[in-house]
N, C-alpha and C positions, 0 to 999 in steps of 0.2 A: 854824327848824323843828328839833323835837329830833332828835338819831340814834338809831341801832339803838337800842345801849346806855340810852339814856334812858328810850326806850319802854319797854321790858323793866322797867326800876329801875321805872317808874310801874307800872307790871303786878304786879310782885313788892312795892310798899308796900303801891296799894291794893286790891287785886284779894286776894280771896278764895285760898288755895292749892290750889285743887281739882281742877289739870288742872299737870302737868310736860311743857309745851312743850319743843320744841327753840327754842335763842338765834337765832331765826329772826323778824325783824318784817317782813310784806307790807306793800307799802305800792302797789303795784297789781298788775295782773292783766289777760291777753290769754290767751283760747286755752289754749294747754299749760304757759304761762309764769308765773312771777312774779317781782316785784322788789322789792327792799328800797331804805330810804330813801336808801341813798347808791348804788343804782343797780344793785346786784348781780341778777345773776340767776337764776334757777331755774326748772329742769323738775319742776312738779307732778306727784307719782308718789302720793298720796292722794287728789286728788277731793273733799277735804272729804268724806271716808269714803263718796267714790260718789255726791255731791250734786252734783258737776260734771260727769256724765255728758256732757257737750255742749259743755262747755268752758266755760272763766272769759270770762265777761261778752259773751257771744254777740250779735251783733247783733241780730238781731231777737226776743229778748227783751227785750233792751233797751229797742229801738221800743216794742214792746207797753207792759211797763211805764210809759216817758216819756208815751203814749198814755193809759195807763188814769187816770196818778196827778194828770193833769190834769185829768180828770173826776169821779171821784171814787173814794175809796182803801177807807172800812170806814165800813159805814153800822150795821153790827151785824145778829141775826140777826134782830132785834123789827120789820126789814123786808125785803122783796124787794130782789134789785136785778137788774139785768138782767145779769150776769156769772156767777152762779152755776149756771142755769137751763143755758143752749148748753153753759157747762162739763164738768156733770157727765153731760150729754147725750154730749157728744164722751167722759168719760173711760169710761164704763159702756161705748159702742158697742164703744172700744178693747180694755176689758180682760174684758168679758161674756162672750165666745167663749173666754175661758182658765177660768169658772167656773163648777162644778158647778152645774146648774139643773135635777134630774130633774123636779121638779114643770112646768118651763116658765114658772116664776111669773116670770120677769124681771129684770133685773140693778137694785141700785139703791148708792146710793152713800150716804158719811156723813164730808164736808167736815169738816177741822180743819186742825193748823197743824206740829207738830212730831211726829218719827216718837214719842216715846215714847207722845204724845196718841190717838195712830192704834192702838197699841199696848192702851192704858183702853181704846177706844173698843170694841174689837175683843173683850176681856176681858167688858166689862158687855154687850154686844148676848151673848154667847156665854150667858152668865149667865143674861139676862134669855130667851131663846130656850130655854133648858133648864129653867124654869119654864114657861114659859106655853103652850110646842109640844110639850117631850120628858112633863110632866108630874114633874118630879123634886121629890123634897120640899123644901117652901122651905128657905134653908139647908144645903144637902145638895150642892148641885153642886160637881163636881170635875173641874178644870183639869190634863191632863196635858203636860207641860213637858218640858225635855233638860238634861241636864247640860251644863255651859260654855255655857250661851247667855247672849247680848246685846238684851235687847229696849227697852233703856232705863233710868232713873236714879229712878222716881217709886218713893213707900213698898212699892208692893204688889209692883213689878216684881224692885227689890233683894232681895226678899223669897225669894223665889224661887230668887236667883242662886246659882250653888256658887261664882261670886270670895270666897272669904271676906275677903280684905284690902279688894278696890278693889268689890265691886259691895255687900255688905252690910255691909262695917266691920265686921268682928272685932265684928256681931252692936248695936253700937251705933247701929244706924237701927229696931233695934226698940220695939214688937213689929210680927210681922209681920202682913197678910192672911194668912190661914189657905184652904184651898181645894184648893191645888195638890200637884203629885205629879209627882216628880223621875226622869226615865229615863236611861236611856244614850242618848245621841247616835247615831241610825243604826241601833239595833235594832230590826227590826220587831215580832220575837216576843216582849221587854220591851214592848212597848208594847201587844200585845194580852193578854197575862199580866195587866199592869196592870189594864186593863179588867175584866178577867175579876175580881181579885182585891178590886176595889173595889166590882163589882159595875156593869154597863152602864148600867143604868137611872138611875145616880147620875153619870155621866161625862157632862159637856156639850162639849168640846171637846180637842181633840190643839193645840196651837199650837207650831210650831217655825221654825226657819228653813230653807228647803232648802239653803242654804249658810250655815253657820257664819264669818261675818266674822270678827268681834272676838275670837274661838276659836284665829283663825290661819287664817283661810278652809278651814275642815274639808268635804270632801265628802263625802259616806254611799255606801255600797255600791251598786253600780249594780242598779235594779230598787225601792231603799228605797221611793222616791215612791209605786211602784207599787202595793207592799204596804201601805204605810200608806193609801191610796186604799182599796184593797180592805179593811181590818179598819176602817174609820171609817164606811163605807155599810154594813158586817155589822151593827154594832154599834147604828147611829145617834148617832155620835160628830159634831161638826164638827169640818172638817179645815181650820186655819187657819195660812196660809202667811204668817209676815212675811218678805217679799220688800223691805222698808223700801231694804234694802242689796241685795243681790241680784240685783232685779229690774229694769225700767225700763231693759233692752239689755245692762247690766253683763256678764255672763254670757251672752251670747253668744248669748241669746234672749230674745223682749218679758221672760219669767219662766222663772227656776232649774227650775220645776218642767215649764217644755217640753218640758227635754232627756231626758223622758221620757212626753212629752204626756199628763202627768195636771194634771186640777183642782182645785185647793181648792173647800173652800164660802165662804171668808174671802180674801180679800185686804187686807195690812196694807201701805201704799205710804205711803211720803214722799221724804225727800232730795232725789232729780233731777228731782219732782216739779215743785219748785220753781224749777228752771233755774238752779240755782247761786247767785239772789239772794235768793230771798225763802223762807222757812219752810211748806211746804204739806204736808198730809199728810190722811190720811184710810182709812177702809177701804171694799171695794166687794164684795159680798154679793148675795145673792137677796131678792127681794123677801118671799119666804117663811119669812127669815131677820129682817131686818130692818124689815117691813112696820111698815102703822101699830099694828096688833093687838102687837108687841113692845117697838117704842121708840114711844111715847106724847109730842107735847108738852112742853117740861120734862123730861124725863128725862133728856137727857144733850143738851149742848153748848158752845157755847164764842162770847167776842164778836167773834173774829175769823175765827174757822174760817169759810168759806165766800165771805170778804170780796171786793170789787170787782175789787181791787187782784190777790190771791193768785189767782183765777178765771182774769185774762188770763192773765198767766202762765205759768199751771200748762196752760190752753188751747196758747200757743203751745210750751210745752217741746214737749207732746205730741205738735205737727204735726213737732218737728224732729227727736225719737225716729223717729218712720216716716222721714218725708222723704230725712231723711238718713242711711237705712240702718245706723243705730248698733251695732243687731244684728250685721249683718253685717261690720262693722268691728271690733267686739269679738273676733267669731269670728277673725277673720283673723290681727288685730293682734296676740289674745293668743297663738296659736297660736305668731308671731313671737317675739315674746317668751318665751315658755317657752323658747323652741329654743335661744334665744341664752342664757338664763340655766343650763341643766342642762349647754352646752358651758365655761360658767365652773365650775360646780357637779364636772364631769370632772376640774378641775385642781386642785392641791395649794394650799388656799387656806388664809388664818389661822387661821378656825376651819371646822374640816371641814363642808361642809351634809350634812345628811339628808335632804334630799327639797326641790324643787320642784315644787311644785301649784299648781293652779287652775283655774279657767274662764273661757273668753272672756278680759276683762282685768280680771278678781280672783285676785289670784297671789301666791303664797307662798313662801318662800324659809327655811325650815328651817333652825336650825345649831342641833350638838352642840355649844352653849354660847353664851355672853351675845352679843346681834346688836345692843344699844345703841349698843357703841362703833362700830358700821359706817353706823347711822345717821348718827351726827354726822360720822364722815367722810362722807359722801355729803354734806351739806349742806355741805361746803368746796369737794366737787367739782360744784356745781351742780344735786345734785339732792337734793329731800325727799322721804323716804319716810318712815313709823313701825311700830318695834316693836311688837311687843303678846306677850306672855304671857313675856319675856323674851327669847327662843330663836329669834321668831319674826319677819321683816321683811314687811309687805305692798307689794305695786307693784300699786296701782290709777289710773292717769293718766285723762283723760277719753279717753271714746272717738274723738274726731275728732283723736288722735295720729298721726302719720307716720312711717312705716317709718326715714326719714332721722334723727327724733328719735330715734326706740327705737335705729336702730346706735349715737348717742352716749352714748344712758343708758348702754347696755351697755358700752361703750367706759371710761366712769369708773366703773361698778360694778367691771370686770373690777378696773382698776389699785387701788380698796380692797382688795379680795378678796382677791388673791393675794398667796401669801407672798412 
């Protein structure tokens, strides 16, 4: 069997350059853990960006899985099957009571496979719903967006992005979809200026994240939700949460957008979805939204999205989100967590941090300069985490972490940290 080193070399011949991993090979996975081919081990502090909500390779998903893939796995959408049906039954019941439904017209759903897919999917219903409901002239509707967001890697999305290096290439993924209209992160009254200045009648949707992941895990002024709730039902805006990251217990509630018990009309869900193993994603909406009068037939889908296989699944993650109080474990755990990191944060460290944030167990760890080099120590000391915007380290572990783990992480963060 090759080692570390091998692997990687195979990675780095054949393998496209499109992602700057840490020299880090997994070669299994329990729980909080992983290990490398010659046995090493590591405390998971990403989650596969919050996809491991429940932990690596849980048992009874597993079950389910081993259960379904013997029956059968993707029959495609050109038939029923009987996994999709109970599915999206159980996921509407779960997440309906978190969205906006003045009409009462009822929750429904729109099965696919990966979060940026959930992402289109969420784009064209908004589109196509701004023509056929709002009456906007064809051609005409306009997508308002936030600065620094992460919604995914497809043409339309890069499109969009203010990464000018890593999300639209220094301009070389063009040209782009045309449409959208770029705000400040967190401002309500940019956001209805916007409105206003574009003119209501031509605005189909607000899409943001209530937490800014990929950003550095950014959180908006407290009350933002609120506000943007209130200027999207003035206006007749949809207000479209991708929750992709965010949502599914991460943050310390079912969804980001709790922690100020407001609704979206859009719900944009994948990752943890999936229970850590399989690709599921999809958005969940009102029937008023997405009825058959909007998406038709043929207009939008996919040969795997809905499948046999991805249905159990994504059925049992969701019994073990509730079940096992993941919420509430998020809230506690993270609470832990912050506490222990802003007492390291007090001490005179290599490079001084600015600030620790987060929510639940989406946490942030700010430094007044390059936070690369502490990643890769952390993976000597057993633990992975990843930078993002240079400056910036996330700890997102799965939620079913223990207080005994967290004193250790903290334990070998401390001895990087300090000078």
């Amino acid at each position: 069997m090759p080692n570390s080193e091998e692997y990687i070399k195979m990675d780095h011949e054949y393998g496209a350059h499109n992602y700057h991993p840490l020299e880090v090979v997994i070669s299994r996975a329990e729980g909080c853990w992983v290990w490398d081919p010659e046995g090493r081990k590591y405390l998971d502090c990403l989650s596969a960006y919050s996809s491991q909500n429940m932990g690596h390779c849980h048992p009874e998903i597993i079950k389910a899985m081993e259960e379904q893939v013997k029956k059968v796995a993707v029959t495609s959408r050109a038939f029923c099957n009987d996994q999709m049906g109970p599915y999206l039954k159980k996921l509407c019941g779960i997440v309906g009571p978190h969205v906006n439904d003045p009409k009462n017209s009822g929750t429904m759903a729109l099965p696919m496979n990966t979060g940026a897919e959930a992402v289109e999917t969420g784009l064209k219903v908004a589109r196509a719903w701004g023509y056929i409901k709002k009456n906007i002239p064809k051609d005409q509707a306009k997508i308002i967006v936030c600065r620094d967001n992460f919604h995914g890697r497809t043409i339309t999305i890069v499109g969009f992005s203010t990464d000018i290096q890593h999300g639209n290439y220094f301009g070389n993924f063009g040209p782009y979809t045309p449409g959208f209209e770029i705000i400040g992160y967190g401002d309500a009254q940019e956001l209805e200026d916007t409105i206003l200045s574009l003119g209501p009648e031509n605005v189909a949707a607000f899409m943001f994240e209530p937490i800014q992941g990929e950003a550095g895990v950014k959180i908006p002024p407290a009350g933002y939700y609120t506000k943007v709730r209130e200027i999207c039902s003035k206006y007749n805006v949809l207000m479209i949460a991708d929750e992709i990251q965010s949502g599914l217990c991460r943050s310390g509630k079912l969804f980001a957008l709790d922690h100020e018990e407001v609704k979206p009309d859009m719900f944009l869900l994948g990752k943890a979805l999936g229970g850590g193993i399989y690709p599921v994603s999809g958005i969940v909406t009102t029937r008023d939204i997405v009825g058959p009068d909007v998406i038709k037939p043929g207009t939008h889908g996919s040969t795997f999205g809905g499948n046999s296989l991805a249905c159990a699944i994504a059925s049992k993650a969701l019994d073990i989100l509730i079940d096992e109080k993941l919420a509430e474990r998020a809230t506690e755990l993270g609470a832990y967590f912050m506490e222990g990191l802003r007492k390291i944060a007090a001490k005179p460290t290599k490079v001084p941090i600015k600030e620790v944030r987060g929510r639940g167990l989406l946490i942030a760890v700010e430094f007044d300069g390059n936070a690369r080099q502490f990643v890769e120590h952390f993976k000597e000391h057993g633990i992975l985490a990843k930078d993002t915007h240079l400056t910036t380290i996330r700890f997102a572990p799965p939620l079913i972490i223990e207080k005994e783990e967290i004193d250790w992480a903290l334990e070998q963060i401390e001895k990087v940290l300090l000078a």
